[in-house]
DSSP file (Angstrom, degrees, kcal/mol; ACC not computed):
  #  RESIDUE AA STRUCTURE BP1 BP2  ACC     N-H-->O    O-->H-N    N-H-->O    O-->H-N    TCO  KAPPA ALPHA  PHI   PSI    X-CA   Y-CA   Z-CA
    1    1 A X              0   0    0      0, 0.0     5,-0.0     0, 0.0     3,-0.0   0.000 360.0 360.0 360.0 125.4   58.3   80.6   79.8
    2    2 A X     >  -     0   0    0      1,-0.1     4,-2.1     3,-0.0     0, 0.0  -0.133 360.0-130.9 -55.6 140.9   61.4   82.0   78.2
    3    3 A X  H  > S+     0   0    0      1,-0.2     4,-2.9     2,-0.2    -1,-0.1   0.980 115.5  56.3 -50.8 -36.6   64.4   78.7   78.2
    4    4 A X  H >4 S+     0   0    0      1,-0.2     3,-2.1     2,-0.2    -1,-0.2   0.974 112.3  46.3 -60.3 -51.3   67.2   81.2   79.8
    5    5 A X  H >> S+     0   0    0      1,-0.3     4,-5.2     2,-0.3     3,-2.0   0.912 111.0  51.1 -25.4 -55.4   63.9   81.8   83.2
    6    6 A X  H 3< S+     0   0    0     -4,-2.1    -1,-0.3     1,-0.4    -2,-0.2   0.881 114.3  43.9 -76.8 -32.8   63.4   78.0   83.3
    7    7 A X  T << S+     0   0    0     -4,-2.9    -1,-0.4    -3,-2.1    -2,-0.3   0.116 110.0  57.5 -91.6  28.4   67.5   77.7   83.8
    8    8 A X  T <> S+     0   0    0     -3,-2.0     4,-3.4    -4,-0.2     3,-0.5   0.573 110.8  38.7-114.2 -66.5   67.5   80.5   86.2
    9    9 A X  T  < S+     0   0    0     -4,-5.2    -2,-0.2     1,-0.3    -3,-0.1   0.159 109.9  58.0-106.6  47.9   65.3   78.9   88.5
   10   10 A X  T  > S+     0   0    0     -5,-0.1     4,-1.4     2,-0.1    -1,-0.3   0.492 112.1  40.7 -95.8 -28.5   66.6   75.6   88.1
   11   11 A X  H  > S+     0   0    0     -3,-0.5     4,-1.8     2,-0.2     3,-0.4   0.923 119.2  57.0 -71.9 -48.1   70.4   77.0   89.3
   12   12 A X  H  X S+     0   0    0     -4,-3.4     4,-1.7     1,-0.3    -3,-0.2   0.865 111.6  35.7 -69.6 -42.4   68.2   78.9   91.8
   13   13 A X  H  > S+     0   0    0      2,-0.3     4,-0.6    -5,-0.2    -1,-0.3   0.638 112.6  51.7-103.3 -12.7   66.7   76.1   93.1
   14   14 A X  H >X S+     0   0    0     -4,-1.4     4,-2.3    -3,-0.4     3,-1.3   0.912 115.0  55.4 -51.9 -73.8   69.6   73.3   93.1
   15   15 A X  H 3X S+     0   0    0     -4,-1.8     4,-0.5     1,-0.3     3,-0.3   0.641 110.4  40.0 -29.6 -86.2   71.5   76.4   95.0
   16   16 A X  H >X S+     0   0    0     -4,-1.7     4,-0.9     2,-0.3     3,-0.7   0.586 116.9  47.2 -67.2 -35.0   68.8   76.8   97.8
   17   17 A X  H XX S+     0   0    0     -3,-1.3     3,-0.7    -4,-0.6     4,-0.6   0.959 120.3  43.1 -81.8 -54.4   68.2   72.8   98.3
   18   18 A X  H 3< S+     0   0    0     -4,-2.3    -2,-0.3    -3,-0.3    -1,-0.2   0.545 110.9  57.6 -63.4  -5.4   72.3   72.7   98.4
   19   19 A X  H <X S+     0   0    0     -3,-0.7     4,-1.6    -4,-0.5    -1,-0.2   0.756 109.7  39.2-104.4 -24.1   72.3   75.8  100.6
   20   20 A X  H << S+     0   0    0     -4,-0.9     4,-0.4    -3,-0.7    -2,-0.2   0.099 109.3  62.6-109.6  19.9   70.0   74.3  103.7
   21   21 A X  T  X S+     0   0    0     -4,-0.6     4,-0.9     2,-0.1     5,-0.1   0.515 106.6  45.6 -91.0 -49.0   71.7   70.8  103.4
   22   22 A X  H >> S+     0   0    0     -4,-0.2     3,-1.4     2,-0.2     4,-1.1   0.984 115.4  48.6 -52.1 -46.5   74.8   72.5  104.4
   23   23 A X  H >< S+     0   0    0     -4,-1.6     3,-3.1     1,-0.2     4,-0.2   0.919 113.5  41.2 -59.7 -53.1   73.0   74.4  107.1
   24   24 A X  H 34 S+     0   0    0     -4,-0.4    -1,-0.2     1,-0.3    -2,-0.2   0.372 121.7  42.7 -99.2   4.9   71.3   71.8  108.7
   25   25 A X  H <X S+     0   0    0     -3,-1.4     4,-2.0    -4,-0.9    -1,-0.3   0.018  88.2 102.0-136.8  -1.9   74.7   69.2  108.4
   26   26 A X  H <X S+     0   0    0     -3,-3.1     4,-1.0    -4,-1.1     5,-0.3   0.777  74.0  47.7 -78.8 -12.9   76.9   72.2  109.5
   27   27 A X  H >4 S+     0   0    0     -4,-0.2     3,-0.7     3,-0.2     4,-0.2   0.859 110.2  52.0 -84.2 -44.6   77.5   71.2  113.4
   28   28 A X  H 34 S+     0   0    0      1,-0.2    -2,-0.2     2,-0.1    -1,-0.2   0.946 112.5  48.9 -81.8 -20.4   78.4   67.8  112.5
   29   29 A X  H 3< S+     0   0    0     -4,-2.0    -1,-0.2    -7,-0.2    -2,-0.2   0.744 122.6  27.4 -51.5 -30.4   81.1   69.4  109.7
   30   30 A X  S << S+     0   0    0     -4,-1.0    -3,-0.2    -3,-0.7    -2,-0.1   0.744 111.4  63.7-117.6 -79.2   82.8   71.7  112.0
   31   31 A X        +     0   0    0     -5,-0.3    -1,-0.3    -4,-0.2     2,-0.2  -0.215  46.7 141.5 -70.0 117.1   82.5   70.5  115.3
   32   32 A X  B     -a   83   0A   0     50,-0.6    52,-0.8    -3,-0.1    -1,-0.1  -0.767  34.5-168.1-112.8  81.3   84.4   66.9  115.9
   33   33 A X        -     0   0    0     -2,-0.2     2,-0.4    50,-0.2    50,-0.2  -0.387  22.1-125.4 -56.9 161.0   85.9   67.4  119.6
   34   34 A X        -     0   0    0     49,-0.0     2,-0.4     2,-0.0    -1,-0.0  -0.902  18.8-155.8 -63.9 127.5   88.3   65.1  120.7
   35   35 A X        -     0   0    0     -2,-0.4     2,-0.5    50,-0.0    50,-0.1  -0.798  21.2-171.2-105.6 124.8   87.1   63.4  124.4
   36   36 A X        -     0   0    0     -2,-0.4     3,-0.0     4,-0.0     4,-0.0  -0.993  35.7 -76.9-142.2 168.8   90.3   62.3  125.9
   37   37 A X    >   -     0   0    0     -2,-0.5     3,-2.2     2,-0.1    -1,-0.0  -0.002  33.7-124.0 -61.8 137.8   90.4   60.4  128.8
   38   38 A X  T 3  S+     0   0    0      1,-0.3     2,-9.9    -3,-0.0     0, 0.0   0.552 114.2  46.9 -56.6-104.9   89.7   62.2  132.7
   39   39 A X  T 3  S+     0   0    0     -3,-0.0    -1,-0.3     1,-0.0     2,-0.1   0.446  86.4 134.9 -17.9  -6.2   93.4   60.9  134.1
   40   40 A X    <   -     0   0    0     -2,-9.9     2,-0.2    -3,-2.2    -4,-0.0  -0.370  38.2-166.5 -58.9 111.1   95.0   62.2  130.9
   41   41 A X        -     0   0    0     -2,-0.1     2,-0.5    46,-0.0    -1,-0.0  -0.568  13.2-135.0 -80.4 156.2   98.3   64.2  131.5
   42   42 A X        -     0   0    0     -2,-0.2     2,-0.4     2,-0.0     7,-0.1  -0.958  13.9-149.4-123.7 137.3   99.9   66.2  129.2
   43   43 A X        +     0   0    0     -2,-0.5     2,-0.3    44,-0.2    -2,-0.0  -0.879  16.3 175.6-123.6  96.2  103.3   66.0  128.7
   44   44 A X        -     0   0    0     -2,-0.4     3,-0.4     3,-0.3     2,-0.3  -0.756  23.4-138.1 -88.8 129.4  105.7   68.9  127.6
   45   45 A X  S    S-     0   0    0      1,-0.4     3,-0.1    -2,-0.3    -2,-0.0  -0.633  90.0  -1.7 -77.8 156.7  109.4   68.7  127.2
   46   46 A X  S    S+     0   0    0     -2,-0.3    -1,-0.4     1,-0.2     2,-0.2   0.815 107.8 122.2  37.8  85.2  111.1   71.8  128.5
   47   47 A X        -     0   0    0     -3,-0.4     2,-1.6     2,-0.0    -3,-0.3  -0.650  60.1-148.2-169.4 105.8  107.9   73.1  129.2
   48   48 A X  E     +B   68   0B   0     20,-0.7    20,-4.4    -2,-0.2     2,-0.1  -0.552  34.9 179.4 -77.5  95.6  106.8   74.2  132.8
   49   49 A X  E     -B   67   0B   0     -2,-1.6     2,-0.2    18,-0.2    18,-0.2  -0.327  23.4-175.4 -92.1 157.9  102.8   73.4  132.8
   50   50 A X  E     -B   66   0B   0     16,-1.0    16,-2.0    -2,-0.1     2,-0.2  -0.832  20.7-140.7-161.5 146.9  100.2   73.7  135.2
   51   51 A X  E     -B   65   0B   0     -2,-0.2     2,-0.3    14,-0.2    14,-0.2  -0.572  16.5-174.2-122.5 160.1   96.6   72.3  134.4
   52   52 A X  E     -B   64   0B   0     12,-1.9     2,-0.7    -2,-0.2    12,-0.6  -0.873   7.6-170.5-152.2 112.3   93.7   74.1  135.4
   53   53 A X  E     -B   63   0B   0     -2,-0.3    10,-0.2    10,-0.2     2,-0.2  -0.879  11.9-166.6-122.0 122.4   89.7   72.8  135.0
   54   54 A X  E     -B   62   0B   0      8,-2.2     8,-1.1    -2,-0.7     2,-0.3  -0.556  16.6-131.5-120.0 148.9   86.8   75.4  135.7
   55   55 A X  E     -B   61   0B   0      6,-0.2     6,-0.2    -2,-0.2     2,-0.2  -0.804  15.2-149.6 -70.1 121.8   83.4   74.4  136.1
   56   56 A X    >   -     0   0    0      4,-2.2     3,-1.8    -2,-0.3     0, 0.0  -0.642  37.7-104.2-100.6 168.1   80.5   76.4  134.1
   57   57 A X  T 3  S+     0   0    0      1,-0.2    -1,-0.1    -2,-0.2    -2,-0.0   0.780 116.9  67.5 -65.6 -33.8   77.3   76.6  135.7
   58   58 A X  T 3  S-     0   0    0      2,-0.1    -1,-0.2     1,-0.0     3,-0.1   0.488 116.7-108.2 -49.4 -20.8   75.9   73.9  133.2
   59   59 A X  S <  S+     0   0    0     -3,-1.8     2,-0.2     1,-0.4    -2,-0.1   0.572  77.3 138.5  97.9   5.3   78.0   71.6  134.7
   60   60 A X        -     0   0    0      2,-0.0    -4,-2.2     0, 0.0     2,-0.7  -0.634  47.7-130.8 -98.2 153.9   80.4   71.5  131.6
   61   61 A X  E     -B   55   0B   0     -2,-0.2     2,-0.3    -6,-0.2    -6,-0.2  -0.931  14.7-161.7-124.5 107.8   84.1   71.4  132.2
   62   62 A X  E     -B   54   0B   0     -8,-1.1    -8,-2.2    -2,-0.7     2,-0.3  -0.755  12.4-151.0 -85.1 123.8   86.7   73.8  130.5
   63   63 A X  E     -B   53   0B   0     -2,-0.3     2,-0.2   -10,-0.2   -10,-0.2  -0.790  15.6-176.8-108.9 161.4   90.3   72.7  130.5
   64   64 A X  E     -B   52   0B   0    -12,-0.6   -12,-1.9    -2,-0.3     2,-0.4  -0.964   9.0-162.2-144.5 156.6   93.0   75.3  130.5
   65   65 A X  E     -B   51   0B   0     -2,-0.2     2,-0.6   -14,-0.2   -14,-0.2  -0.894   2.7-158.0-127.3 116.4   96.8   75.0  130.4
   66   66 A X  E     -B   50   0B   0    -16,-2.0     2,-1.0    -2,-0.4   -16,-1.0  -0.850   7.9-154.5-103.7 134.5   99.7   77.7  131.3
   67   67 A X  E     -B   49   0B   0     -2,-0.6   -18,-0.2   -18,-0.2     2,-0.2  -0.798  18.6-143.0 -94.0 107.0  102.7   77.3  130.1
   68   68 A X  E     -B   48   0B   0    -20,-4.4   -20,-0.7    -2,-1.0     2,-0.3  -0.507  16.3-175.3 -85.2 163.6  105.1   79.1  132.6
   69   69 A X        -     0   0    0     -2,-0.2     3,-0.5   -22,-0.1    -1,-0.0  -0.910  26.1-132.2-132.2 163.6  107.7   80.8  131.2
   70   70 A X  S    S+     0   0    0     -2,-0.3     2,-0.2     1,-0.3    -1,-0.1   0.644 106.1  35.1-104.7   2.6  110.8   82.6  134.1
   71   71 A X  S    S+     0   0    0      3,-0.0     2,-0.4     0, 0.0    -1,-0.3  -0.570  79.4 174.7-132.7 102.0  110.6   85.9  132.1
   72   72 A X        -     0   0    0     -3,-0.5     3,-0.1    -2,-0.2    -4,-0.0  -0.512   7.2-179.3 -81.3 146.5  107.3   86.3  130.9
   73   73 A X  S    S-     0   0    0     -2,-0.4     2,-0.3     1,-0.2    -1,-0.1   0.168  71.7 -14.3-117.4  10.5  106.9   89.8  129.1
   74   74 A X  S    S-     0   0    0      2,-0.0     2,-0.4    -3,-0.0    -1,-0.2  -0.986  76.2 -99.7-177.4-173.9  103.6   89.5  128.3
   75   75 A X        -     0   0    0     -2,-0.3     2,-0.4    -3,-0.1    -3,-0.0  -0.997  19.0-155.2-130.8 151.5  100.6   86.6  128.1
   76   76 A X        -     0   0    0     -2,-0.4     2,-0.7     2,-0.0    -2,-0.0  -0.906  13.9-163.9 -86.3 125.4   99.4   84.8  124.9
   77   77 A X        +     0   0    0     -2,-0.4     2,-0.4     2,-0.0    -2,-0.1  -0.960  13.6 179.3-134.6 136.8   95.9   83.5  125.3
   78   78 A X        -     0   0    0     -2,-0.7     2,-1.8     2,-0.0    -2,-0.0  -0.899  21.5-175.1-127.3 120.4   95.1   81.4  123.1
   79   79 A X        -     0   0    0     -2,-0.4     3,-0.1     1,-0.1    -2,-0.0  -0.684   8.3-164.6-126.3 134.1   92.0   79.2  122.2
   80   80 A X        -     0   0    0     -2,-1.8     3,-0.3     1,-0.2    -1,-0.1   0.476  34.9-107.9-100.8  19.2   92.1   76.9  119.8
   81   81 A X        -     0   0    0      1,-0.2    -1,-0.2   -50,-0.0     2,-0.1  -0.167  48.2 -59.7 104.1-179.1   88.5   75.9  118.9
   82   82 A X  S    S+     0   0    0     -3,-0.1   -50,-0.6   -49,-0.1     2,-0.5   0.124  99.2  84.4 -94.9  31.9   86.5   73.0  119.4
   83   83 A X  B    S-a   32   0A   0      1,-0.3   -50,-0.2    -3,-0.3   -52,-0.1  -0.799  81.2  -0.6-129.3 150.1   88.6   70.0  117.5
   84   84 A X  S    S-     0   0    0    -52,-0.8    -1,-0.3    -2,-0.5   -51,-0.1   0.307  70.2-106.4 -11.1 144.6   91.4   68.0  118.7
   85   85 A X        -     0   0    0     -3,-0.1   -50,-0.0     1,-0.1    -3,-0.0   0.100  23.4-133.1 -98.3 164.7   93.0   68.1  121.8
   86   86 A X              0   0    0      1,-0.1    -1,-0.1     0, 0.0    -2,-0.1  -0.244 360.0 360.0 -98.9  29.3   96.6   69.7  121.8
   87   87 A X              0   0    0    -45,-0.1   -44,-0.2   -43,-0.0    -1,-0.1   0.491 360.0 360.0 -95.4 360.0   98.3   66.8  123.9
């Protein structure tokens, strides 16, 4: 077997053991939520809130916040992902 072959599918084959460590280790990388506590308020200065928590059919619980504003000209919605809490 030519040397350059034998370092081909040694790169090939580090690469493919390092590419299905990643997969299988990727949930715990990206997703860390934050859990914060049920009574937990969130507290805005100048900031007219109102807190809003929807039920999914799973029984899992989505929290939502609106920020009023007294002349809205449009809406932002915004989700910011599965990682620490915005409080």
């Amino acid at each position: 077997m030519p040397y350059w072959l034998y370092i081909l599918l040694v790169v090939l084959g580090i690469y493919l053991v390092i590419s299905m460590i990643l997969y299988l280790i990727q949930d715990y990388m990206l997703f860390k939520p934050e859990k914060l506590p049920a009574d937990f308020q969130f507290a805005y200065e100048n900031q007219v809130t109102e807190e809003y928590n929807i039920e999914t059919r799973d029984g899992a619980v989505i929290n939502g916040l609106h920020f009023k504003s007294p002349n809205p000209k449009g809406v932002v919605f915004y989700l910011k992902g599965n990682s620490k809490s915005i409080n």
